[in-house]
Each structure stands twice: as structure tokens, then as C-alpha cells.
C-alpha positions in Angstrom: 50.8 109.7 90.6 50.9 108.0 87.2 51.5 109.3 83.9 48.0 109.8 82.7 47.7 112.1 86.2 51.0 113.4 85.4 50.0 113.9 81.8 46.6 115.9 82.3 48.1 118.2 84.9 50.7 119.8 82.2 47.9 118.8 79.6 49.9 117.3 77.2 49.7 113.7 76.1 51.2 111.1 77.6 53.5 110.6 74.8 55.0 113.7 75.1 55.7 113.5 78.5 57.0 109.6 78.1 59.4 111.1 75.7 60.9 114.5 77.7 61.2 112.1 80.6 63.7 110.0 78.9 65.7 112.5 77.1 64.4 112.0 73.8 65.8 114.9 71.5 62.5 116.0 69.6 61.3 117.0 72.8 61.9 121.7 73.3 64.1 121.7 76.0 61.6 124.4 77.4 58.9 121.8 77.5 61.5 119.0 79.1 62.0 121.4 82.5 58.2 121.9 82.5 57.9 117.9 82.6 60.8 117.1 84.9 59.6 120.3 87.1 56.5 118.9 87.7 57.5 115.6 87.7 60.3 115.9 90.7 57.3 118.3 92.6 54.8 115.1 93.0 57.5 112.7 93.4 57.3 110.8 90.3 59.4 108.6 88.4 58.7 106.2 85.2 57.9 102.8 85.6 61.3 100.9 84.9 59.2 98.6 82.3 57.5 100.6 80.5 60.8 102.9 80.4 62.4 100.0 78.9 59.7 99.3 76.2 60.5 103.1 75.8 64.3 103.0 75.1 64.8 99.6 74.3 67.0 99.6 77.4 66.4 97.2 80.2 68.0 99.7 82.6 69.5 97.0 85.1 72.9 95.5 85.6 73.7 92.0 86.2 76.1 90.0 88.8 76.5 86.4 88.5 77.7 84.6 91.8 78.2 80.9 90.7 77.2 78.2 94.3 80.8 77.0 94.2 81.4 81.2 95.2 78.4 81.2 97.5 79.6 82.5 100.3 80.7 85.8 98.5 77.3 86.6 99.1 77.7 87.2 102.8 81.3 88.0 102.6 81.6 91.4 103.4 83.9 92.4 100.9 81.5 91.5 98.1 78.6 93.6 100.4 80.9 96.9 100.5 81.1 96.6 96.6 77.8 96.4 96.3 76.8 99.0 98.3 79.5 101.1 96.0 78.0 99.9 92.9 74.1 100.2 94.4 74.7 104.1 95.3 75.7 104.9 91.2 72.7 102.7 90.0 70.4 104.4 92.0 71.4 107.7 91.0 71.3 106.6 87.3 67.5 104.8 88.2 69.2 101.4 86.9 68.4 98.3 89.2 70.7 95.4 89.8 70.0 91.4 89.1 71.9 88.9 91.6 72.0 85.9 90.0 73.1 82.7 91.9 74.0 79.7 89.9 75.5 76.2 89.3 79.2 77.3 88.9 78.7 75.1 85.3 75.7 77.4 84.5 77.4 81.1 83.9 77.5 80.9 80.3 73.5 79.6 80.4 72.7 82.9 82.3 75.4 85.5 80.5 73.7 84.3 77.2 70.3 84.4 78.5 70.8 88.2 79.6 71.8 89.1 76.3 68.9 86.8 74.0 66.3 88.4 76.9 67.6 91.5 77.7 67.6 91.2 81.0 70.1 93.3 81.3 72.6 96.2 79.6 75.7 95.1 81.0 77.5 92.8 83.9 80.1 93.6 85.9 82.0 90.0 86.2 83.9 89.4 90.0 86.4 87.4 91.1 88.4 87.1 87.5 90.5 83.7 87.5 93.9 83.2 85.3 93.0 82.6 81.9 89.2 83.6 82.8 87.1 81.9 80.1 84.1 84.2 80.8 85.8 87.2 79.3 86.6 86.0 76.0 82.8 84.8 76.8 81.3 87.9 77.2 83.3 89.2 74.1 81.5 86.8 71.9 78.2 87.4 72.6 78.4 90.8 72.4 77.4 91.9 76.4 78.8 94.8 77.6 80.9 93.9 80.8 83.7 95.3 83.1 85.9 93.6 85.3 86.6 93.8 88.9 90.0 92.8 88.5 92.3 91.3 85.5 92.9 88.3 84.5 96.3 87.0 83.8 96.5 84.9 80.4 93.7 87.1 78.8 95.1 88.8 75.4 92.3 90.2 74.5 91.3 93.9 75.5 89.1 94.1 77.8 87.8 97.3 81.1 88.7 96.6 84.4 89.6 98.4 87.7 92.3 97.0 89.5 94.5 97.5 92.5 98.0 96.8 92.0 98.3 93.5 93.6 101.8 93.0 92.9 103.4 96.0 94.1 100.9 96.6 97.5 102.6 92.8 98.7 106.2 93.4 97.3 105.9 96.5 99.6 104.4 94.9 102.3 107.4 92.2 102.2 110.0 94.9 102.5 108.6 96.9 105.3 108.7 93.4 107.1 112.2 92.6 106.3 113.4 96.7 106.7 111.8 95.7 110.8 114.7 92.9 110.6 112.1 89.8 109.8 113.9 87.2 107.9 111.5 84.5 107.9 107.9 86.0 106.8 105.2 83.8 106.4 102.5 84.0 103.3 98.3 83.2 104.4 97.2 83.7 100.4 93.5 83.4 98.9 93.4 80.6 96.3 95.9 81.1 93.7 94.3 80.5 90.4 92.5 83.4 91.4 94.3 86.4 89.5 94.7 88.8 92.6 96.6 86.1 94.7 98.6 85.1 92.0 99.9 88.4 91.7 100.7 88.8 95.5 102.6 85.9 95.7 104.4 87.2 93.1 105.0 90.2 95.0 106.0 88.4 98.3 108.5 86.3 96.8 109.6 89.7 94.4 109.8 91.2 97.6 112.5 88.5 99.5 114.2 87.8 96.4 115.2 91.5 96.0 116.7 91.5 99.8 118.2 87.5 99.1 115.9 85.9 101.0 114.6 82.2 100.1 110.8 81.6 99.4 110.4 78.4 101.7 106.8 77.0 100.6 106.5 75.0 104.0 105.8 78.7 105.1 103.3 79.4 102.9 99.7 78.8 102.5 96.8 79.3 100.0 93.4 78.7 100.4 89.8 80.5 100.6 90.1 83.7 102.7 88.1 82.9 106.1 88.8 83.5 109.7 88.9 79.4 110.2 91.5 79.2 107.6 93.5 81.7 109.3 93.5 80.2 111.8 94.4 76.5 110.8 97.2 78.3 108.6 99.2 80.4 111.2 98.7 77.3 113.6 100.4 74.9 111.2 103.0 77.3 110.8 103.6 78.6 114.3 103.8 75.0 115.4 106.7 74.1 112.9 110.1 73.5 113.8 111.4 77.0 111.8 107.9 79.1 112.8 108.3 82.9 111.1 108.5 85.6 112.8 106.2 87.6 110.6 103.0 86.5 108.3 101.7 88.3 105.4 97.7 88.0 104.8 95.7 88.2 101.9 92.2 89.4 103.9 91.6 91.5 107.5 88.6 88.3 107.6 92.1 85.8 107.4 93.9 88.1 109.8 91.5 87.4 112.5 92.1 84.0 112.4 95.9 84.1 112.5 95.6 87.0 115.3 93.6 84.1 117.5 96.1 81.6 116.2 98.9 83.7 117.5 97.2 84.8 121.2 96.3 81.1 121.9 99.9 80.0 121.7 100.2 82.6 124.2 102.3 85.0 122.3 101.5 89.0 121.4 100.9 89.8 118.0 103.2 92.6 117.0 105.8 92.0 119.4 106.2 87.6 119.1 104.8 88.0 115.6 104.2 90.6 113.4 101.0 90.5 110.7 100.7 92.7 107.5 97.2 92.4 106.3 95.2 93.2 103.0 92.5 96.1 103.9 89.7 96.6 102.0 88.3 99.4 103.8 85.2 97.6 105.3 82.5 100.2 106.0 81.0 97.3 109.1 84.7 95.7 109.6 87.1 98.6 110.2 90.5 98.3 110.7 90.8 99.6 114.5 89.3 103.6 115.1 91.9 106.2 115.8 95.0 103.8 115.8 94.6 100.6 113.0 95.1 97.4 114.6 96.6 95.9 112.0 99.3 97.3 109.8 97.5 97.2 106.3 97.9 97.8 102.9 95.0 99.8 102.1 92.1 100.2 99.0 88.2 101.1 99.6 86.3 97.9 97.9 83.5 100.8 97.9 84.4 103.0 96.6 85.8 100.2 93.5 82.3 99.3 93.6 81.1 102.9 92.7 84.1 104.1 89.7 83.4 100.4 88.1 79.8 101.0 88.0 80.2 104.2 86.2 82.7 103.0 83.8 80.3 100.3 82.8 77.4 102.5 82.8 79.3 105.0 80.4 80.2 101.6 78.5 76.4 101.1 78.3 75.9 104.5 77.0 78.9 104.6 75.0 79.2 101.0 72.6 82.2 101.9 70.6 83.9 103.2 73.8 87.3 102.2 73.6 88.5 99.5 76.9 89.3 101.6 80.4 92.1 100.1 82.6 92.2 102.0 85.9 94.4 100.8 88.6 94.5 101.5 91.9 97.5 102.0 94.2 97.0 100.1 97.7 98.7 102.6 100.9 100.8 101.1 103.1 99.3 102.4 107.0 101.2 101.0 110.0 99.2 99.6 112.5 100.1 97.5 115.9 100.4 94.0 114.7 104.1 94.7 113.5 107.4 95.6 115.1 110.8 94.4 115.4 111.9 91.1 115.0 112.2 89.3 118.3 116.0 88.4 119.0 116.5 84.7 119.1 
């Protein structure tokens, strides 16, 4: 059904009902139930364009993904917050634009989507120290939120946030409370903002209990099984191997499990891993017992409160910034236990 069939049904004009389908106020409320009644009974909905012509909204949200960050694409972190993100615009009848770009074209497409109106707002990913898109994004006036901070940033700005810091510090401790003095770090890339802050928090957490930060045990580099992998090998091969390893992803964690089990050790008993969980919905953590001791935040659900915040942005201009952060639980798995006597 279109509106002109909608329109002659209830037998008023097409204007009318345009204008009680999109909230407009001059609109009785007695004749915006009639519309909407009618409306949900033969399954209609408007026509995003013309909708947009309507309230001079384009009533989608835009994520940039630059090649150099292709594979977040696939990665299935990225794909849970999506799906988060995907269940509030389709509840709020706003559609999302995936844009994939030369990592030196961001600030072509962020200032096309505002001089096109492309779109009412971006959620920006994978914030770096001293981001250079925020103050970016600030300038030209689109609304935005962030799916993390970004260290070096004075400006005010909305994110959501787990707390990076703290979730490794604690993670650090747990290992050394087990009686594991030499713990291993397999970090993402560390100009990115959330590693930065958990190596901060590893090396908080073995300075607080006197323990050295040896670098020759620590390792930083895009978060993929392979480089798990390569990582734990280098460092189980060394002459002073740890006993434990901290990792920044369950995707990195896999690779230093098989690192682990083709030196012919056991993972939790030889060595003990503490992973990063993001609460995969198609990479879970074990079923009634985790596999890995994890600290723990749903990238889902982050998807679906950051997606609202930005939406109430949307609605909202002169909304003041939002800063929510998330605490990260601690769940003990079977990749830890004591440390082995030498």
C-alpha cells in the first residue's frame, strides 16, 4: 500500500496523513491514532526519501571503515556491534551507511555527509591517541559519538567506554595473587587508545605488587589468531618464558592457546591465559564453564546504548556531551591456575 491508497481509505489528503505520520504537531492527536491505526493494520511505513524531504532529516547513520582497518569488516567484534547498533536503528526506522575508504579519505567522506546530508550523525570506531577525526567532526558541525576515547583529546566530546585500565590492572593481580611472577602482555596496536590504556593497566598492576615490566615479554600488534600465535611462540621459546600471558582479544587468545598446546604444554596448568571478552554472540567464551578466564563487556550490547545516545544527540542538538563507561567483570575460566613450581 502507498500513501495515496493509504490516504483515500481514511479519506484525507495525503498531506495530512504525511504529516501525522511523522509527528508533526498541527496534526489532533485523535486524528494521528486514526493514521497510525490504520497505517500499522496494512503494514505500512513511509518511504525513507520522501520522509526525509518531509523532515529535512536523512534518517540514516554513518560508519566509516578506512582499507588500512579492512578487516574490521569481518572481525567479529565490529559484527556484534553492529548488530547492537542495527537492532536501535530499526526500531527508530533509521538505516545505516557503511562506508569503506582510503584511510587518507575520511575527512573527504565525513564532509561529504554533512554538505549532502547523507546522514544525521556517525558513530566513529576504533578512536586513536590524539584522534584527529574528533576535533574533525567538531568543526564541521556532524553529530557524532564515540566508541571509545581518545587520549590527548581536550575537547568535549560523547563516548561509551569500558574501563580499559582498571579491567587489565585487575587482570594482572588475579595472576600474580595465583603466584605468577612473570606474566606476559599479547596487546592490540598501541596508538590505539584502548591498548594504551591496558598496558597501562598491566604494568599499574606489577608495579603495585614490585614486579618489573620486562618488554622482551611483551608484544603489540593487530589482534588476530596468527599473531597470537607468533607472539606466545616468541615468548614461550625465550630463555625466561612466563608463566602467564595477558591478551588483549579471545580472537588473540586462540592463537596463544595453539601456541601453548604445540609446545606440548596445558594451558592453565604450564601456562595460564587472561583474555579480553567481548561477549561474541557466534564466538562464545566456552557454554556452562568459560574456557578462558576473561574479563568481560558485551560489544552488543555497546553497539545498542551508543546508538541511542547518538540518536538522542540527533534529536537533541544542544544536548550537552554523555560519557558512559562501562566496568569489564572479571569471570574465571580454565586457562589459569597456580604457578607451576620451578
Amino acid at each position: 500500500m502507498n500513501l495515496k491508497e493509504l490516504s483515500e481509505k481514511l479519506g484525507l489528503s495525503q498531506t495530512t496523513v504525511s504529516r501525522a505520520l511523522n509527528g508533526y504537531p498541527e496534526v489532533s492527536e485523535a486524528t494521528r491514532e486514526k493514521v497510525q491505526l490504520l497505517a500499522k493494520r496494512h503494514n505500512y511505513s513511509p518511504n525513507t526519501r520522501a520522509k526525509g524531504l518531509a523532515t529535512g532529516r536523512a534518517h540514516a547513520i554513518g560508519h566509516v571503515i578506512p582499507t588500512a582497518r579492512r578487516h574490521e569488516v569481518v572481525n567479529p567484534i565490529f559484527g556484534d556491534f553492529i548488530a547492537g547498533a542495527g537492532e536501535v536503528y530499526a526500531a527508530n526506522n533509521f538505516d545505516m551507511v557503511l562506508s569503506i575508504v582510503e584511510g587518507g579519505d575520511e575527512e573527504k567522506v565525513y564532509r561529504a555527509f554533512k554538505t549532502r546530508g547523507t546522514v544525521d550523525g556517525v558513530i566513529l570506531h576504533g578512536p586513536r591517541i590524539n584522534d584527529e577525526r574528533i576535533p574533525l567532526l567538531q568543526e564541521i558541525g556532524l553529530p557524532f559519538v564515540v566508541h571509545g576515547r581518545a587520549s590527548g583529546v581536550e575537547t568535549d566530546y560523547s563516548w561509551l567506554d569500558v574501563n580499559n585500565r582498571r579491567a587489565f590492572t585487575r587482570a594482572t593481580e588475579f595472576l600474580i595473587d595465583l603466584g605468577h611472577r612473570r606474566i606476559g602482555l599479547i596487546n592490540g596496536l598501541e596508538d590505539m587508545d584502548f591498548a594504551h590504556r591496558r598496558k597501562i593497566g598491566y604494568e599499574d598492576g606489577l608495579k603495585a605488587r614490585g614486579l618489573n615490566i620486562d618488554p622482551l615479554i611483551m608484544r603489540s600488534d593487530e589482534m588476530t589468531e596468527s599473531n597470537g600465535y607468533t607472539a606466545a611462540g616468541e615468548m614461550l621459546d625465550s630463555e625466561a618464558p612466563p608463566t602467564a600471558i595477558l591478551v588483549s582479544s579471545i580472537i588473540t587468545a586462540l592463537g596463544t592457546r595453539r601456541a601453548i598446546e604445540d609446545r606440548g604444554l596445558k594451558m592453565g596448568r604450564d601456562v595460564s591465559v587472561v583474555t579480553y571478552d567481548d561477549s561474541l554472540s557466534y564466538l562464545a567464551n566456552g557454554i556452562d564453564v568459560p574456557i578462558f578466564t576473561a574479563t568481560r563487556s558485551s560489544v552488543r550490547d555497546a553497539g545498542r546504548q551508543l546508538s541511542n545516545l547518538l540518536l538522542a544527540k540527533i534529536s537533541d542538538p544542544s544536548r550537552p556531551p554523555d560519557h558512559i563507561l562501562l566496568e569489564a567483570e572479571l569471570t574465571v575460566g580454565q586457562s589459569t591456575g597456580p604457578a607451576p613450581s620451578t
